[in-house]
DRENKETI-367962 format. One line per field, with one value per residue (C-alpha): residue number from 1; residue in one letter; x negated, y negated, z negated. Coordinates in Angstrom, 3 decimals, always signed. Layout:
N
num = NUM; ...
residuo = A; ...
east = X; ...
north = Y; ...
up = Z; ...
% end
This chain:
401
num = 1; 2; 3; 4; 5; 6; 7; 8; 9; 10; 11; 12; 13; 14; 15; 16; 17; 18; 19; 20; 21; 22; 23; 24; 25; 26; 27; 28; 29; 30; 31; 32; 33; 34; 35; 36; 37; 38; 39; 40; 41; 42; 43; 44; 45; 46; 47; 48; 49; 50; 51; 52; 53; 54; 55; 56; 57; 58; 59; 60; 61; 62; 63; 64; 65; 66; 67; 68; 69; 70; 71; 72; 73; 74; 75; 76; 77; 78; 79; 80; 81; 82; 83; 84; 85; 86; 87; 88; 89; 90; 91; 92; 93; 94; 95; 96; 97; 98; 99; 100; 101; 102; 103; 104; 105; 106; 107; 108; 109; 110; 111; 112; 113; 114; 115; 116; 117; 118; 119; 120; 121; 122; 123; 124; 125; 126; 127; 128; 129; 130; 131; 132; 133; 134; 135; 136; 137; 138; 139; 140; 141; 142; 143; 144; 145; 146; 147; 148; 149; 150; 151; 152; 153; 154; 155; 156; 157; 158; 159; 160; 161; 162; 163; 164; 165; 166; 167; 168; 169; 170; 171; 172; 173; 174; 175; 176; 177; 178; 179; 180; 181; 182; 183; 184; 185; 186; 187; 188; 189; 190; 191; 192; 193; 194; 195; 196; 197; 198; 199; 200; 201; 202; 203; 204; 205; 206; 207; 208; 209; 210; 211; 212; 213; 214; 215; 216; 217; 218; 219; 220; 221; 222; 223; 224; 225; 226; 227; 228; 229; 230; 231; 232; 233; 234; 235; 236; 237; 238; 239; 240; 241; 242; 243; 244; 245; 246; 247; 248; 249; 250; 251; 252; 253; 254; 255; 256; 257; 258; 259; 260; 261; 262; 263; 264; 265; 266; 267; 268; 269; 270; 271; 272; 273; 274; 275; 276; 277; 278; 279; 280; 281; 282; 283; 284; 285; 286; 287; 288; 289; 290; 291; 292; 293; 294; 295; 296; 297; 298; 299; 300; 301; 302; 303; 304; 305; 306; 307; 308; 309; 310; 311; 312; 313; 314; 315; 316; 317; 318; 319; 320; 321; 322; 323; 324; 325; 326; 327; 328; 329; 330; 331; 332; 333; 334; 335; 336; 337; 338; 339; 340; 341; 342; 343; 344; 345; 346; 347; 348; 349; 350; 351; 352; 353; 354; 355; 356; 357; 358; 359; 360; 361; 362; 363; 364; 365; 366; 367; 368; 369; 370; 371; 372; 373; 374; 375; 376; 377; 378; 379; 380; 381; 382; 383; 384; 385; 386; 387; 388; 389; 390; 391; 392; 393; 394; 395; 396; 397; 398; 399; 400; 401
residuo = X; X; X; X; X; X; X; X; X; X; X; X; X; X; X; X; X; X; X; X; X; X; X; X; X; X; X; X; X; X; X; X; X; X; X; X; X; X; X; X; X; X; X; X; X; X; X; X; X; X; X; X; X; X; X; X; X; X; X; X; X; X; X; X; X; X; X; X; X; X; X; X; X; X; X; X; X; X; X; X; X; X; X; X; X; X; X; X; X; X; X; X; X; X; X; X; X; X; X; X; X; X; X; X; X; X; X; X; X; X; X; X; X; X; X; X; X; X; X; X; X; X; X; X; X; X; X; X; X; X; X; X; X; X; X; X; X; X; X; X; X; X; X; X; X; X; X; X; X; X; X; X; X; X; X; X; X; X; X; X; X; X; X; X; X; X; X; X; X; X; X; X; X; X; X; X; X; X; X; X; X; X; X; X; X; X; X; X; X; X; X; X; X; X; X; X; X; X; X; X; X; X; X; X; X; X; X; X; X; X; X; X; X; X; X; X; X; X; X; X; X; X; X; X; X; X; X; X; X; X; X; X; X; X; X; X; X; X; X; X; X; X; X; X; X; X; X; X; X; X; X; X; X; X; X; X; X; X; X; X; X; X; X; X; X; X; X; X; X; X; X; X; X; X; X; X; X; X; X; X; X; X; X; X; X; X; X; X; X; X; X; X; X; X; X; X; X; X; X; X; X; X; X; X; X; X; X; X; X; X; X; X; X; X; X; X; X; X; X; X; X; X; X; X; X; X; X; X; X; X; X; X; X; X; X; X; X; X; X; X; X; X; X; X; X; X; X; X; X; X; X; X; X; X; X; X; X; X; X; X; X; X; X; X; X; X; X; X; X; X; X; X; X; X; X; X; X; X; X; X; X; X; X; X; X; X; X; X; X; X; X; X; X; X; X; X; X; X; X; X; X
east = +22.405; +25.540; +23.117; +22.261; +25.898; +26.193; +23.560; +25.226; +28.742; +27.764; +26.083; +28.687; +31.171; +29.113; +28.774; +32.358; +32.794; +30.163; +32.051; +35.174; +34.121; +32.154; +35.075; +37.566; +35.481; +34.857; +38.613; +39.855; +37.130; +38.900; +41.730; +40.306; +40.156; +36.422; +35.334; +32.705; +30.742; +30.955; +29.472; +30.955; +35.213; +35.843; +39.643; +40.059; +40.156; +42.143; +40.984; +40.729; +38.800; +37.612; +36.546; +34.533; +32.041; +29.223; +28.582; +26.649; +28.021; +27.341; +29.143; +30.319; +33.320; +35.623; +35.835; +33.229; +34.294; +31.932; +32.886; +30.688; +28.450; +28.429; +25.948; +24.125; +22.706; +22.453; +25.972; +25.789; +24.691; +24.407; +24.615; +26.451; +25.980; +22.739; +22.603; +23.852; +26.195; +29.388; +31.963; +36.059; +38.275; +38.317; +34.519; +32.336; +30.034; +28.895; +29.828; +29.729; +27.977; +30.412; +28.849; +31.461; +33.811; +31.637; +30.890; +34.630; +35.730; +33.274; +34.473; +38.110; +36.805; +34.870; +38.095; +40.470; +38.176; +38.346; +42.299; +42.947; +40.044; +42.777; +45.709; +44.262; +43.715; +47.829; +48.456; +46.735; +48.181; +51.368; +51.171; +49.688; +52.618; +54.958; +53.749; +53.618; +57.096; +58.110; +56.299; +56.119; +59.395; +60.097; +58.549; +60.514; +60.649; +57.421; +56.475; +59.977; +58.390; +54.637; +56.272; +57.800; +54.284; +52.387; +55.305; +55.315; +51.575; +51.721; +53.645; +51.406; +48.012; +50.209; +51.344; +47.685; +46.649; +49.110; +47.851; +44.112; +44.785; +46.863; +44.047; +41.458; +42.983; +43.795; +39.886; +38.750; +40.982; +40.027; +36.568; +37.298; +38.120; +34.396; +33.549; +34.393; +35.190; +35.577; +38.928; +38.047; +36.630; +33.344; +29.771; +27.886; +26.286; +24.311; +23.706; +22.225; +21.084; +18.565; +21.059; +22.472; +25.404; +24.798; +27.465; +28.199; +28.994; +30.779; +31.731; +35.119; +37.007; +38.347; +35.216; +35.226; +32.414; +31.275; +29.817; +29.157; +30.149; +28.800; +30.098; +30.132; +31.707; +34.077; +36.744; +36.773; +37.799; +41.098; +42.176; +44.624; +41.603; +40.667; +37.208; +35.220; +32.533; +29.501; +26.951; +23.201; +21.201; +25.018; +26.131; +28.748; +30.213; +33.388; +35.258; +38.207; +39.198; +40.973; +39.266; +41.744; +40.346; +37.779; +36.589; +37.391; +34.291; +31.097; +27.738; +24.530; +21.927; +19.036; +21.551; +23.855; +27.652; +28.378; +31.486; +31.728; +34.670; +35.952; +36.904; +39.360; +38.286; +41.073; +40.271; +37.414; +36.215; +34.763; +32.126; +30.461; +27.528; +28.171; +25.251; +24.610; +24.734; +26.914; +27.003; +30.730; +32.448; +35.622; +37.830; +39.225; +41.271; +42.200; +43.587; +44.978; +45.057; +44.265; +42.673; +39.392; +36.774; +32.735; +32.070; +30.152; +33.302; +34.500; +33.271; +34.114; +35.416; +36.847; +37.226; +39.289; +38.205; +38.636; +38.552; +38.901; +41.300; +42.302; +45.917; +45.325; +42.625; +42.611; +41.181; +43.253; +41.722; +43.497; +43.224; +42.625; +42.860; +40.041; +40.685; +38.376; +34.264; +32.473; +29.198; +29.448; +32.936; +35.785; +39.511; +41.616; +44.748; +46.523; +46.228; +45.825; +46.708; +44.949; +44.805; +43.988; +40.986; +38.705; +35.153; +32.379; +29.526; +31.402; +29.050; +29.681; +30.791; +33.640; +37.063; +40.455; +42.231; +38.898; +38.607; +37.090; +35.049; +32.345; +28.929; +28.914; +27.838; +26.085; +24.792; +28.684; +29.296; +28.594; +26.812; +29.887; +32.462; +29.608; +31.335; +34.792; +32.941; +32.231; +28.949; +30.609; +32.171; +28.593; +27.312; +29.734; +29.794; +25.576; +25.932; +28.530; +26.798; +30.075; +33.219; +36.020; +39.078; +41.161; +39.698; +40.241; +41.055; +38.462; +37.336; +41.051; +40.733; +37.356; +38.541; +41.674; +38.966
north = -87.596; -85.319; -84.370; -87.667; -88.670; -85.611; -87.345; -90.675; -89.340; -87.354; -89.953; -92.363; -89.678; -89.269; -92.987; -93.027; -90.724; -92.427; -95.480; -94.209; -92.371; -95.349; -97.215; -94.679; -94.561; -98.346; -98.288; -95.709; -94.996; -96.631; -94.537; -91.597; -89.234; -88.926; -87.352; -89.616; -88.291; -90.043; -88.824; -91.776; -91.778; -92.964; -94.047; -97.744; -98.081; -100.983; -103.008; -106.971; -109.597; -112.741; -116.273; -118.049; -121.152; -120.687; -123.434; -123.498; -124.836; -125.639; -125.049; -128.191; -129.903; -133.487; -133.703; -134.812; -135.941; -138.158; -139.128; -141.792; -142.298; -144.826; -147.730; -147.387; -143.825; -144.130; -143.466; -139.993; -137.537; -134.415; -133.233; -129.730; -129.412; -129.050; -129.367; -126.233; -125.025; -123.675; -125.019; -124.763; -127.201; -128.369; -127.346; -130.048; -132.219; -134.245; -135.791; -139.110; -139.488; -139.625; -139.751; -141.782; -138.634; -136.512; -137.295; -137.831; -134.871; -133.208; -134.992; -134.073; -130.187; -130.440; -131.949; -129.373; -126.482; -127.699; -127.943; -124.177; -123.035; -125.016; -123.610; -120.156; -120.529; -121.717; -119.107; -116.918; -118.865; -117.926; -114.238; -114.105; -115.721; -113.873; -110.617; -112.335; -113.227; -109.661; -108.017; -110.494; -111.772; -114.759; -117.378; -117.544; -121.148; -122.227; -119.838; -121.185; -124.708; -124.055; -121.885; -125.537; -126.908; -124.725; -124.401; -128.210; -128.611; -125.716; -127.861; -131.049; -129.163; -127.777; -131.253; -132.719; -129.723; -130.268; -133.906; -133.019; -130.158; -132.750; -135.468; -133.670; -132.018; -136.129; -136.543; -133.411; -134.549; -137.756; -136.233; -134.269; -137.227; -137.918; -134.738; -135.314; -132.193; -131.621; -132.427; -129.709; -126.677; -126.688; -126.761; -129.690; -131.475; -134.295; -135.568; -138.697; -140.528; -143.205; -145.666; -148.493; -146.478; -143.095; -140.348; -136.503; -135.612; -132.203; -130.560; -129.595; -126.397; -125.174; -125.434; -126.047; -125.102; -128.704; -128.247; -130.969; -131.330; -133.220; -135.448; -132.773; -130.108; -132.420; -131.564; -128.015; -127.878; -128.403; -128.660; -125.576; -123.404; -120.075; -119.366; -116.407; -117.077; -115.102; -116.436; -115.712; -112.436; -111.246; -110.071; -107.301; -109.938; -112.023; -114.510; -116.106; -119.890; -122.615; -125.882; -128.477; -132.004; -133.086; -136.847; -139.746; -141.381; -139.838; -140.367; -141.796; -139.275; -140.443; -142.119; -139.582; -139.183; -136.349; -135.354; -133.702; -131.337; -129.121; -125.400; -124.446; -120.924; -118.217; -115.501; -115.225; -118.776; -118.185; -115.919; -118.154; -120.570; -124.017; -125.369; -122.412; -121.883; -120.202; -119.032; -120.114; -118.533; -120.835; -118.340; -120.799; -117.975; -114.027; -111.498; -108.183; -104.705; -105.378; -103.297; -103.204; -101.712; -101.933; -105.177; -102.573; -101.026; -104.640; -105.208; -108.576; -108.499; -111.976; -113.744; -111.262; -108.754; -104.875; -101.982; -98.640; -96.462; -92.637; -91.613; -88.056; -87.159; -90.805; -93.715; -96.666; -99.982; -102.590; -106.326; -107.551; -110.431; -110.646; -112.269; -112.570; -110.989; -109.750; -108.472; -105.420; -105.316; -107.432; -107.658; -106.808; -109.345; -107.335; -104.808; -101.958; -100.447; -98.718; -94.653; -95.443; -93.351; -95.758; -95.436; -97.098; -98.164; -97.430; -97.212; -99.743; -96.677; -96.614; -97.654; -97.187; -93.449; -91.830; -88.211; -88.747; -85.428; -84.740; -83.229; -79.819; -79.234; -75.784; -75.807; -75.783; -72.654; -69.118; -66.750; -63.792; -66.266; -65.892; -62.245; -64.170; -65.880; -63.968; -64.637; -66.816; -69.423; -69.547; -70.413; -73.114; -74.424; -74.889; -76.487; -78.764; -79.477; -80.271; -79.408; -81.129; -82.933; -80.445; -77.139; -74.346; -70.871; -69.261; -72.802; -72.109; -68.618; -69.256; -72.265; -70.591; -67.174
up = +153.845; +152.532; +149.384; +148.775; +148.335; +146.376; +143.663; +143.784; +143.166; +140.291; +138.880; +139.433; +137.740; +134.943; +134.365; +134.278; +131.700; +129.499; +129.711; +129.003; +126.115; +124.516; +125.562; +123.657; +120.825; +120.103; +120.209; +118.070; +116.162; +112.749; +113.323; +113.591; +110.057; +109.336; +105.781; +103.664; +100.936; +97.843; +93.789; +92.335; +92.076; +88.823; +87.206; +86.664; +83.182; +81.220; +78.274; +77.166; +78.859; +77.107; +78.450; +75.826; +75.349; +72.912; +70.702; +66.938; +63.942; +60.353; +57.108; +55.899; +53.927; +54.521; +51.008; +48.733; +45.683; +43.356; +39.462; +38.139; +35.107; +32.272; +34.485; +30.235; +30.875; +26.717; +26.677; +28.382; +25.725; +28.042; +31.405; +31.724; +36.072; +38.098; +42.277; +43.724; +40.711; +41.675; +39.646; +38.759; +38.318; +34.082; +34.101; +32.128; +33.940; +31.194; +27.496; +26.203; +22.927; +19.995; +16.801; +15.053; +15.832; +15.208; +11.415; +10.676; +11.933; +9.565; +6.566; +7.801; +8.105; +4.354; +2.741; +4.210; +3.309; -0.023; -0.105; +0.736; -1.675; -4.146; -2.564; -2.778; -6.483; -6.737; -5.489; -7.480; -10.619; -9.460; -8.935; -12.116; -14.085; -11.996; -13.452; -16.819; -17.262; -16.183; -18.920; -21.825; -23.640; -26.044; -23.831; -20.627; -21.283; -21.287; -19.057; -16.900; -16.978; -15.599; -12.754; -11.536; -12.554; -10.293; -7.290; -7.328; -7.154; -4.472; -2.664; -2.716; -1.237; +1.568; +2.588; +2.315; +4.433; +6.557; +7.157; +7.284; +9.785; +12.093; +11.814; +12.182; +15.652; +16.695; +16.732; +18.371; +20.962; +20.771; +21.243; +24.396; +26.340; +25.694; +28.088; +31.736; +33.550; +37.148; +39.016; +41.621; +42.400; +44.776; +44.591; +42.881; +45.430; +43.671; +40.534; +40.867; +37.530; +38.653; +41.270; +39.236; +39.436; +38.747; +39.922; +40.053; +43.706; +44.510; +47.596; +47.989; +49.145; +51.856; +54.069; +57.465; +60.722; +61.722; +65.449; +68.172; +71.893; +74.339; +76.689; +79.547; +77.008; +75.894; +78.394; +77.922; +74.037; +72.847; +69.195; +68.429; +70.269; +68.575; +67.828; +66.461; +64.236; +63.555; +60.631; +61.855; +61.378; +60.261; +63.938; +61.895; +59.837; +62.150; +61.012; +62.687; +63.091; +64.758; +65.812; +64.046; +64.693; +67.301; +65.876; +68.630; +67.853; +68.862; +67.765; +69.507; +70.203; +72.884; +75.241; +75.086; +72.767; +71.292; +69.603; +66.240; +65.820; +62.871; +62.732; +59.580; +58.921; +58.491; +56.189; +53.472; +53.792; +50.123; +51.247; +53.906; +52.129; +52.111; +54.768; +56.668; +60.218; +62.400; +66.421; +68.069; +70.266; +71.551; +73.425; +76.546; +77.923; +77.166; +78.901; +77.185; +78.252; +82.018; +84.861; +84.289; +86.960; +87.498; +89.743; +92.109; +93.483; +95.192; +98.910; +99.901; +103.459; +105.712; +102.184; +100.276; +97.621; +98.628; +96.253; +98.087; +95.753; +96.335; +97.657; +98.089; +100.036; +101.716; +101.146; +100.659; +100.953; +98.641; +98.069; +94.934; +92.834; +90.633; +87.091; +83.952; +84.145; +81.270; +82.183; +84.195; +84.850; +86.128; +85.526; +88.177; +88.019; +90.952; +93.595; +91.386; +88.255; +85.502; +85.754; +89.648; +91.374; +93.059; +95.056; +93.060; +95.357; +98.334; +101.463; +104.580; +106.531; +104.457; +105.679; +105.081; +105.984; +105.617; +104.011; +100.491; +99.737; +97.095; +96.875; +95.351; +91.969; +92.358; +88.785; +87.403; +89.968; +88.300; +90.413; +90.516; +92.218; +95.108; +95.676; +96.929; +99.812; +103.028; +104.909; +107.190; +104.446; +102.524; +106.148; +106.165; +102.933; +103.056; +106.171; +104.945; +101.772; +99.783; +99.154; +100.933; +99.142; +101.425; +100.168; +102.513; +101.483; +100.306; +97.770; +96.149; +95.949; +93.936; +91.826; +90.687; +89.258
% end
């Protein structure tokens, strides 16, 4: 009977125990110091974050200016522009016919070449008597009165050129009205001959991105929004704008509006085709130089976002407020800073005031720093398997060789 009481006091003793000790450690197991292995502490890094809506565009213009033709196409003697020409402002489109004009100013060109052959013989004349009178003596009177002869008929053919000269520039400029040159620069869009009335359309600069938005997307643009532009196949070449007008009244596509809206382009607008197509990107919101970490080190815990980051040799779990995401990352609005040490990938074993240590490299450890360690610290070390954020002696005395 006595040994049987033995039995059930020791096992009511040991059941004790148990319980306290499961007890004990349900309790204070979180604040007890444990050491976690972990190969992946990396430094939060800090950089920009963009928000952005992708949308497609087309090169396009407001202003189309279009000069009409005579409705009598036989009054049009040439065209000067074809579809597609780039053009200046005072280049000629087309000319009127002027043959009128054209003879008189060619009578007006005959006459006057005739006057200064006359005037160059004058004025040969008079060099010639000139020298005369200077060596010959005994007739400075007659020689006296063709001097005024020729000075006097000098004068004459100079006024008479005079006058031809001025008419004849009155009908050449007469005559240019009779070419109609472009009051822009731009590319010529159309020349259209056969309407009843025929015209010269050209597409005026600055260009502008045309794009649409639907009725959903609406919402989300605002005018003053910048936006980077990219042509297609051209993913090196950027351009910068800012949308300027978004048009009030949409247009009807299969039961559905959709809103066209403009983007001025800021800098080389020139070298962007008129009519080709562009990728968007409207930035809706931008953060600069922010905290910037992988979105594999946040563990989401009772609705808040924790990032484990390294004080010492601890591990300090912080709440975060996430911000902007681009791809693989995330921007970290608050709770810690760039140059911080953080746990990527932490494991669910992790938690906060735990010992941070990581696995050993053996390939960066040369084979004579083996000679510091005594049989019972290599023991230790390979049954550890890494070396621990608290490095005992003999791990200093070997780093600092």
């Amino acid at each position: 009977m006595r040994k049987k009481w033995m039995i059930y006091g020791t096992l009511i003793v040991f059941s004790l125990f148990f319980s306290i000790n499961l007890y004990l450690f349900d309790k204070y197991d979180k604040s007890l110091s444990r050491t976690v292995i972990s190969d992946s502490i990396i430094q939060v890094k800090q950089r920009d974050f963009t928000l952005f809506f992708p949308a497609k565009g087309v090169v396009s213009s407001p202003h189309i200016e279009k000069i009409f033709l005579p409705t009598d196409m036989n009054e049009v003697e040439k065209i000067f522009v074809r579809r597609g020409q780039e053009v200046q402002m005072g280049t000629p489109l087309f000319s009127l016919k002027s043959n009128q004009l054209d003879e008189q100013i060619e009578e007006l060109a005959n006459e006057l070449a005739f006057w200064q052959q006359q005037q160059n013989e004058v004025e040969q004349s008079i060099d010639s008597l000139k020298m005369d009178m200077e060596t010959q003596e005994g007739q400075e009177n007659s020689q006296a009165l063709l001097m005024q002869q020729l000075q006097s008929e000098r004068r004459e053919i100079e006024s008479k050129i005079h006058h031809l000269t001025n008419q004849k520039a009155y009908l050449e400029k007469k005559k240019e009205k009779q070419i109609v040159k472009s009051p822009a620069a731009g590319i010529i869009d159309n020349v259209e001959l056969n309407k009843p009335h025929p015209f010269i359309s050209i597409v005026r600069r600055p260009y502008l991105i045309k794009g649409t938005l639907s009725e959903m997307e609406l919402p989300k643009i605002k005018e003053g929004q910048r936006v980077k532009i990219i042509p297609l196949g051209q993913r090196k070449n950027i351009y910068s704008g800012t949308i300027t007008e978004i048009d009030k009244i949409p247009t009807q596509q299969k039961k559905e509006s959709f809103y066209p809206f403009y983007v001025h382009l800021e800098n080389n607008e020139a070298s962007l085709p008129y009519g080709s197509h562009v990728s968007l990107s409207i930035i809706l919101q931008e953060s600069k130089d922010v905290p910037s970490i992988p979105k594999t080190s946040i563990v989401q815990k009772r609705k808040k976002h924790i990032v484990y980051k390294l004080s010492k040799d601890k591990v300090d779990a912080r709440s975060v407020q996430l911000g902007l995401a681009d791809g693989l990352e995330r921007e970290i609005a608050s709770g810690i800073h760039a140059g911080d040490w953080i746990i990527d990938n932490p494991p669910s074993s992790l938690y906060e005031g735990m010992t941070i240590s990581t696995p050993m490299e053996l390939g960066k450890i040369k084979k004579e720093y083996f000679r510091y360690f005594s049989k019972t610290d290599m023991a230790s070390l390979i049954t550890s398997g890494f070396f621990r954020t608290k490095t005992d002696d003999v791990i200093e005395k070997m780093m600092k060789k």
